[in-house]
C-alpha positions in Angstrom: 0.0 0.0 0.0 3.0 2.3 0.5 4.2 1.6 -2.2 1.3 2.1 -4.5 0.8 5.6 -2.8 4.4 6.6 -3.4 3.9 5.6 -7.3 0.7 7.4 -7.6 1.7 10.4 -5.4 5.3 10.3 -8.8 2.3 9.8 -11.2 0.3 13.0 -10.2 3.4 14.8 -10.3 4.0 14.0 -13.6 1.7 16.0 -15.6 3.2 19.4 -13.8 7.1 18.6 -15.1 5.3 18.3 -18.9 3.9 21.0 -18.7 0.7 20.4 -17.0 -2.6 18.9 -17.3 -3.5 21.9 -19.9 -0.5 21.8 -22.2 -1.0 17.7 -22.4 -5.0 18.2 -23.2 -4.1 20.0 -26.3 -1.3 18.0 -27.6 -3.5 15.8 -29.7 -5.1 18.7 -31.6 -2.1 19.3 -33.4 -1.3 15.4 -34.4 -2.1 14.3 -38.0 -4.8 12.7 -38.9 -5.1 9.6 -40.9 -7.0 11.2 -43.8 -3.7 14.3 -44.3 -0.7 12.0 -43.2 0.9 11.4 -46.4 1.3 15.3 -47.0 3.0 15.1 -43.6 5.0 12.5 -44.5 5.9 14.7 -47.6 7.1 17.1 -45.7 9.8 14.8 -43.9 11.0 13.6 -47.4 11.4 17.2 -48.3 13.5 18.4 -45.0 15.8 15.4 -45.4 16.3 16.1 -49.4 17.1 19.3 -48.7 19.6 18.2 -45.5 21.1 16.1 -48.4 21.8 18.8 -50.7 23.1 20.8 -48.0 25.4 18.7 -46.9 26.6 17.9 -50.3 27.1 21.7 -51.2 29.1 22.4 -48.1 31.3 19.2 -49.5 31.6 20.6 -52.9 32.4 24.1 -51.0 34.9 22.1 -49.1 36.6 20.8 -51.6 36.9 23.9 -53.6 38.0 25.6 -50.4 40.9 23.2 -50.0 42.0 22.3 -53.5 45.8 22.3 -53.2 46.3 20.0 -55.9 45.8 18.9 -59.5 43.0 21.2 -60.8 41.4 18.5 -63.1 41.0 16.2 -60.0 39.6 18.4 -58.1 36.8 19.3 -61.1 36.4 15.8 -61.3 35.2 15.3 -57.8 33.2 18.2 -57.9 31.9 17.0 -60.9 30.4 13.7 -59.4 29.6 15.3 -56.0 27.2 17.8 -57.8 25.6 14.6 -60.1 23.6 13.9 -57.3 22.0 17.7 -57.4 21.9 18.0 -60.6 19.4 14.7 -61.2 17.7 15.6 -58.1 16.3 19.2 -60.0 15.5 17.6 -63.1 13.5 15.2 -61.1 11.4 18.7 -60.0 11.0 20.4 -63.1 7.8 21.0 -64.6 6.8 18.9 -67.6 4.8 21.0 -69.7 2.6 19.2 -72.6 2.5 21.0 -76.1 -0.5 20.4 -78.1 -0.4 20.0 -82.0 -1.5 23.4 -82.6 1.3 25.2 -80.0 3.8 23.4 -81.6 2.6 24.4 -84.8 2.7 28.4 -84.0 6.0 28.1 -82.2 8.3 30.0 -84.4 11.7 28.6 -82.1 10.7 25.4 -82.9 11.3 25.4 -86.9 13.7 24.0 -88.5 16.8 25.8 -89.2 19.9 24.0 -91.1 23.3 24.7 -91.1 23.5 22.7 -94.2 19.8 21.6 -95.4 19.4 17.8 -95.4 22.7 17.1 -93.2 23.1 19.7 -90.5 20.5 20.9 -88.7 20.9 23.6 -85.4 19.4 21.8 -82.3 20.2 18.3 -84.1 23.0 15.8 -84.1 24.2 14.7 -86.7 26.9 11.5 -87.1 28.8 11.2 -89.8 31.1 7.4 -89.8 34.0 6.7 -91.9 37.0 4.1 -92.3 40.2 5.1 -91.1 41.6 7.8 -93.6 38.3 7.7 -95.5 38.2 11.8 -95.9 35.1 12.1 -93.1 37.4 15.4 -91.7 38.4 16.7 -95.0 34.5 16.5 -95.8 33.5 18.5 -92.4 36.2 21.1 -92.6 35.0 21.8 -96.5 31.6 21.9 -94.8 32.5 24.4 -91.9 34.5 26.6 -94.0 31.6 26.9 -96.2 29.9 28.1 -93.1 32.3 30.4 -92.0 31.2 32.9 -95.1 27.6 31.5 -96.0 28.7 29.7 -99.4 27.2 26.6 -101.0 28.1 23.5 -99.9 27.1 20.1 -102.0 24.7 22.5 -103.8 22.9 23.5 -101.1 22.8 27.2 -99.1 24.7 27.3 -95.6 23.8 29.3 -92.1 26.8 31.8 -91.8 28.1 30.6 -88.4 31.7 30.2 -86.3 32.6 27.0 -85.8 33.8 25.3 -82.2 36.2 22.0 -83.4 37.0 19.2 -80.7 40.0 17.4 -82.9 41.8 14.3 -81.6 44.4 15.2 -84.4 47.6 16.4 -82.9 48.4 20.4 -83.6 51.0 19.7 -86.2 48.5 17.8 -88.6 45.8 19.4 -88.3 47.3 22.7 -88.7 47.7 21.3 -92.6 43.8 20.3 -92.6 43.2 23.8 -91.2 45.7 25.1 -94.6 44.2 23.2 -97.1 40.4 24.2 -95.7 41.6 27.4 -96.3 40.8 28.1 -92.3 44.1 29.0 -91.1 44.4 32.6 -89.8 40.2 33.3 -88.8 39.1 34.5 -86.2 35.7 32.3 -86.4 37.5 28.5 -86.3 38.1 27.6 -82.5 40.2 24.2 -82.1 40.4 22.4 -78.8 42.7 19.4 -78.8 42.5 16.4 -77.2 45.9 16.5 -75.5 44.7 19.3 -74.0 41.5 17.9 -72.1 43.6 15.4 -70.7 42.5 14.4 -67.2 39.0 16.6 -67.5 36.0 14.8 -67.6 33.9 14.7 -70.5 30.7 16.6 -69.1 33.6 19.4 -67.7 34.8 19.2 -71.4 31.5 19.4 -73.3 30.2 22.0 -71.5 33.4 24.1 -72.0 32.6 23.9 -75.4 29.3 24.6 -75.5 30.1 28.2 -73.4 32.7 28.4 -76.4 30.4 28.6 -78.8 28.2 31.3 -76.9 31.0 33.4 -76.7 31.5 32.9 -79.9 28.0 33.0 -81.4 28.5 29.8 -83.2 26.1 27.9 -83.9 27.7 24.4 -85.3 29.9 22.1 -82.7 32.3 19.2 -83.7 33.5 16.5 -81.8 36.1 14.6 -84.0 35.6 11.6 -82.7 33.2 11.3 -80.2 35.1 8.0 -78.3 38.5 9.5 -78.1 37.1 12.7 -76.0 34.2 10.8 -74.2 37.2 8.1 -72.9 35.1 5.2 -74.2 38.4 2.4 -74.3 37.8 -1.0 -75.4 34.4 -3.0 -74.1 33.1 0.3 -72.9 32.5 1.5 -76.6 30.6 -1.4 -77.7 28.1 -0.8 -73.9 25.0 0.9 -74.3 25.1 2.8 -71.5 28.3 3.5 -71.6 27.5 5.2 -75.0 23.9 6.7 -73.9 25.9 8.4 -71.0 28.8 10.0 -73.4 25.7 11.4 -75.4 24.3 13.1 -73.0 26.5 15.9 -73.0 25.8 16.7 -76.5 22.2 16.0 -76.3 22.1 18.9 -73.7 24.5 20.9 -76.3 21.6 20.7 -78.8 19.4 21.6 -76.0 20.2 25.0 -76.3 20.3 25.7 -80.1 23.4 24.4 -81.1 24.3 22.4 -84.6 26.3 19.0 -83.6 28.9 17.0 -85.9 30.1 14.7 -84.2 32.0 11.2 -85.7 33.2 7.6 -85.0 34.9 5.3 -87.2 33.0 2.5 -88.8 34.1 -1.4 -88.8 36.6 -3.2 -91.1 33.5 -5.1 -92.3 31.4 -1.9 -92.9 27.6 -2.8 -93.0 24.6 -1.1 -93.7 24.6 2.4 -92.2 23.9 2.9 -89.1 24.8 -0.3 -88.3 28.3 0.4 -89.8 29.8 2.1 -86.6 32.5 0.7 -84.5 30.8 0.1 -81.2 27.1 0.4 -79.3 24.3 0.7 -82.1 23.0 3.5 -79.5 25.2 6.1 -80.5 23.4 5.8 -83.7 19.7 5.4 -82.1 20.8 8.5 -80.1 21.4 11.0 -82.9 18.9 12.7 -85.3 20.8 12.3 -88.9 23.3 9.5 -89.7 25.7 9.6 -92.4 28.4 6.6 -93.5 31.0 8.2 -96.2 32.2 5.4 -98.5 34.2 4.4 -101.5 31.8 4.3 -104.4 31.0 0.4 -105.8 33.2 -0.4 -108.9 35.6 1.4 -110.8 35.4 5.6 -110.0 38.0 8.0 -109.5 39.8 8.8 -106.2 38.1 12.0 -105.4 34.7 10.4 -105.5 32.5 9.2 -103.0 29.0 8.5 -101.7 27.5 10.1 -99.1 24.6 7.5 -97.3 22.4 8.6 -95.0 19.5 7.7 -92.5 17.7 10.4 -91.2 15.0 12.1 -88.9 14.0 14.8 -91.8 12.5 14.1 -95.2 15.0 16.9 -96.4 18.0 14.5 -96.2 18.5 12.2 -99.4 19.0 8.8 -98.6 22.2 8.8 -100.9 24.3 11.2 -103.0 27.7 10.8 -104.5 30.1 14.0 -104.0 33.2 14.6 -105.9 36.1 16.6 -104.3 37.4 19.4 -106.6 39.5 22.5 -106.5 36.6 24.4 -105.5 35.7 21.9 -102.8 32.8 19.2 -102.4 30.2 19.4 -105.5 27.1 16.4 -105.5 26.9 14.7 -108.5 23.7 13.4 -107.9 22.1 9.7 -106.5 25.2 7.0 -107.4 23.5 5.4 -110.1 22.2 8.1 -112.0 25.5 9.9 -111.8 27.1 6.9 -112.8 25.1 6.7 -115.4 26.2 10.2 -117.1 30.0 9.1 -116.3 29.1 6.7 -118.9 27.3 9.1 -121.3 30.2 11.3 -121.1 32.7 8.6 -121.7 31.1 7.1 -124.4 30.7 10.7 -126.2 34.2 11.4 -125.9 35.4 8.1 -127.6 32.7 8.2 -130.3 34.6 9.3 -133.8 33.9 12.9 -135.8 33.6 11.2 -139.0 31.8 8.7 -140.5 34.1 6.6 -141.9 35.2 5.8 -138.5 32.3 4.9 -137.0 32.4 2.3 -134.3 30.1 -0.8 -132.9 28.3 -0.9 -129.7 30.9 -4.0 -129.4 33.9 -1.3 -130.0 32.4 1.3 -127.9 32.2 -1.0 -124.7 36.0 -2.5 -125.0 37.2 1.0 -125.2 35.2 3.0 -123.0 35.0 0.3 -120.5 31.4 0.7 -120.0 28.7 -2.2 -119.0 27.4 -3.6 -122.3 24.1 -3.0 -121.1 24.5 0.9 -119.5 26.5 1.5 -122.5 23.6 0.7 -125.3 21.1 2.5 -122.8 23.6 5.8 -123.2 23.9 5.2 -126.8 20.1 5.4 -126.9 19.7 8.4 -125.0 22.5 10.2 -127.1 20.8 9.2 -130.2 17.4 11.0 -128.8 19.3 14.2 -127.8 21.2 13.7 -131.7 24.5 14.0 -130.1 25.1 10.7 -131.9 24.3 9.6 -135.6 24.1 5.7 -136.2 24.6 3.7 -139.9 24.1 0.3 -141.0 21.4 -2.1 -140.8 21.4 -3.5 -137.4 22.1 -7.3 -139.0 25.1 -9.6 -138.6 26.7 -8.5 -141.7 26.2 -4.6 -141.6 25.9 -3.6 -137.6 24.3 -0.4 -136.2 27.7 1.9 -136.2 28.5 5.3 -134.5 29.5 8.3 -134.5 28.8 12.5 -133.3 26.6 13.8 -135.2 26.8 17.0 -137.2 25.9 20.2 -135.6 25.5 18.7 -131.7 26.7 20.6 -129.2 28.9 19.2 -126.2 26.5 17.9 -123.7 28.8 18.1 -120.8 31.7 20.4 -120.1 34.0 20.2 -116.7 35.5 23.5 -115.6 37.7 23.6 -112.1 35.4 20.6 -111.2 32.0 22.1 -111.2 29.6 20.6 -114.0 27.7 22.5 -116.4 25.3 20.6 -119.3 23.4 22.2 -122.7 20.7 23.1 -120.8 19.5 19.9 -119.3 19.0 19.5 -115.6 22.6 19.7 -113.4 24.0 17.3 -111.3 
């Protein structure tokens, strides 16, 4: 009994040390009830999230604070310490929904090449190659076309600078610069790979991006995207390693900017975009892709085709391009160009008079034409009477050519760039 009236004497003291009988009363009025206790439970989340980010700012603060030692390191680890904040406020942001009609009227959203069909601003574009195939011959014609607004493969260019990641050493690509006729501007910025040794990728890309804001420019190269992204054996042929280098660039075109960027394709080539060395995802990633190759057969050395798959109607599924004095010209789709190679060669062999007139037999040995391209030509010059024929078309007297009186040339080639009598131009 003592004892039970010591314990309820502690009891009744109790309530006074808490604050008293009142105080306890009202406690419960300000507990949650069932129906709101997930937006209280919200709010928790919330206060610890943004414990988390404060403790990883004053980390990042730290570390800048007491950097005494390689600079690149210490961007690195800044660099991963603020991934975490970084995802977290993309997380947040809004979504907003565009109907069919906004999209329609927005005037920012419009398409607006660099070079129509192949570079487009706010795009990425890949462009693969063998090794010494001419892909950075091709893109420095391109962006020196570029640099003053000029024609390039027949088609009008955006006037822009030009930012160029190179993993060329300075000494070679000094020459590329030379012959690109680039050497000397003001509008050409170059940053080699020796010298983003140690920087991360992101650190690098987005260096180059500010570059081109500085700058105004609009179009970005990355020559090649593996050597700067640090993708070394297996990790070019991951997905994810590859989906994660692109992200850089994919922000890039984010904010208005024209992308070039290239890889090299396989020894055993394959249908493009399928061609490149590595992750198919590079390809999946990108809005235009374009495989430069060796045209089929026998061609000259300063020809290729230019094959392309591609996000805009605007692009032409193939085109063959001829280097000339006066830089890249398009000849036209590969067999139709080929095609007029043979025209021309067959015209040029056929004999002024007719005493000389040759065979279709004749005409094939020596122009080293197809049999069957080569009496398709011979048709077609005979409609545009740019050839005359004799003989019977039997065994004994053949059907015999040779230029007719009072043609004129159908194709002249001056410093490269193709002209015709009137009909359409390559």
């Amino acid at each position: 009994m003592p004892a039970f009236n010591q314990s309820s004497r502690s009891f009744s003291q109790r309530p006074e040390a808490a604050g008293g009988i009142a105080y306890i009363s009202q406690i419960p009025e300000g507990w949650p009830r069932i129906n709101n206790i997930a937006h209280y439970v919200g709010i928790v989340r919330l206060k610890a999230q943004l414990r988390r980010r404060i403790f990883t700012a004053q980390a990042i603060l730290e570390t800048a604070l007491g950097a005494n030692g390689n600079a690149s390191e210490v961007l690195g680890e800044i660099s991963s310490l603020s991934a975490q904040l970084r995802e977290e406020v993309g997380q947040r942001q809004i979504l907003r929904f565009m109907s069919g009609a906004e999209i329609a009227m927005a005037v920012d959203k419009q398409t607006e090449w660099i070079v129509p069909g192949f570079v487009v601003r706010g795009g990425i574009t890949e462009l693969g190659a063998k090794v010494k195939a001419g892909k950075t011959t091709l893109i420095m014609k391109l962006v020196r076309a570029a640099a003053d607004g000029l024609d390039f493969l027949g088609k009008p260019t955006l006037k822009t600078p030009t930012v160029y990641l190179t993993e060329q050493p300075a000494v070679s690509f000094r020459q590329a610069m030379e012959r690109a006729d680039l050497l000397g501007r003001d509008d050409f910025h170059v940053l080699f790979h020796n010298d983003t040794r140690g920087t991360p990728w992101p650190l690098v890309a987005s260096a180059a991006v500010e570059e081109c804001k500085r700058e105004g420019a609009f179009l970005l190269v990355v020559d090649t995207l593996p050597q700067f992204a640090g993708l070394k054996g297996d990790s070019e042929n991951n997905s994810g390693d590859a989906l994660t280098a692109m992200e850089p660039l994919s922000r890039a075109a984010a904010e208005g900017i024209g992308i070039i960027l290239t890889r090299h394709e396989r020894k055993s080539g394959g249908e493009v975009g399928d061609s490149g060395r590595g992750s198919s995802a590079f390809a999946g990633a990108v809005d235009i892709v374009l495989s430069l190759r060796k045209p089929v057969g026998n061609s000259k050395k300063t020809q290729r085709v230019l094959q392309a798959l591609s996000r805009f109607s605007d692009t032409p599924p193939e085109l063959l391009i001829e280097l000339t004095d006066n830089g890249y010209i398009a000849l036209g789709e590969p067999q139709a160009a080929a095609f007029r190679e043979a025209k021309d060669s067959i015209f040029a062999i056929a004999p002024e008079a007719e005493t000389e007139a040759m065979t279709l037999k004749e005409i094939t040995e020596t122009s080293d034409v197809p049999r069957s391209t080569a009496q398709r030509a011979v048709e077609e010059l005979l409609q545009e009477e740019l050839l005359s024929k004799m003989g019977e078309g039997k065994r004994n007297s053949p059907y015999r050519y040779f230029k007719a009186e009072n043609r004129s040339c159908p194709i002249s080639n001056t410093k490269g760039q193709r002209e015709t009598d009137g009909r359409s131009q390559a």
